[in-house]
N, C-alpha and C positions, 0 to 999 in steps of 0.2 A: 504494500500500500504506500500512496507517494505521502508525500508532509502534508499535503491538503487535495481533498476530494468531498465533491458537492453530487448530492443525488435527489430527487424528486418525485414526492408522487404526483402524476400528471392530471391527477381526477381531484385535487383537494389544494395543490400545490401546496403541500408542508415539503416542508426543504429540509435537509439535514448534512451540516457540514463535517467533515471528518476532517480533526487536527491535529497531526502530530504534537505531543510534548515535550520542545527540547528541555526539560528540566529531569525525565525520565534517564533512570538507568536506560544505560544501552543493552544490557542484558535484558530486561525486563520494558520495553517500549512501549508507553501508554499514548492513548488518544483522546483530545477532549471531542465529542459528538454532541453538537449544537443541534436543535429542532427547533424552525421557526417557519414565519410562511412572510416573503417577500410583499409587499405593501407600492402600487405605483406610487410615486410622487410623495410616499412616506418613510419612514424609517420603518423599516421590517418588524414584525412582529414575531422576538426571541420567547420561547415558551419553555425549552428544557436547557440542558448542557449534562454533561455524563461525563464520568471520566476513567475510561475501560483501557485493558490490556490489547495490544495491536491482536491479538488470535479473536478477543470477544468483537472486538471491533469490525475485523474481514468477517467474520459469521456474519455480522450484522447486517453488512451492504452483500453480502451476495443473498441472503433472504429479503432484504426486501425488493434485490435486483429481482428473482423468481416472484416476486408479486407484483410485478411490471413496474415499478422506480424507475426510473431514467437519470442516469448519468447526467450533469446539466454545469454548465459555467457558473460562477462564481456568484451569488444572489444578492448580497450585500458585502458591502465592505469591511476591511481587517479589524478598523476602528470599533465595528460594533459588535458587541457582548453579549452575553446575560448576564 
């Protein structure tokens, strides 16, 4: 999995970003997973953050990739949080 990957459901558009933690052991590479749902002309609307093991993490986007998610560009910017 790269430092950062964004994936979408395309029926609801909640978004979910995948981020690497460089403060994570290298042995041990954790990911923070942001859920939120993109807003035109607003700031997004951030709803979770999660902060999983890279193994829990790849489970995570190849299931919701089998429940049709799409892989999608970047949705909001670095600046925002949860």
């Amino acid at each position: 999995m790269s430092k950062q990957a964004w994936i979408q459901d395309p029926k609801t558009a909640s978004t979910m970003r995948f981020q690497f933690d460089p403060k994570s052991w290298s042995a041990h590479p954790m990911y923070f997973v942001d859920l939120g749902r993109p807003l035109p002309g607003a700031p997004p609307l951030l709803k979770t953050r999660s902060h999983m093991r890279r193994n829990d993490a790849r489970q995570l986007w190849l299931r919701l990739k089998a429940e049709g998610w799409k892989q999608v560009d970047p949705q909001w910017g670095a600046g925002v949080d949860v």
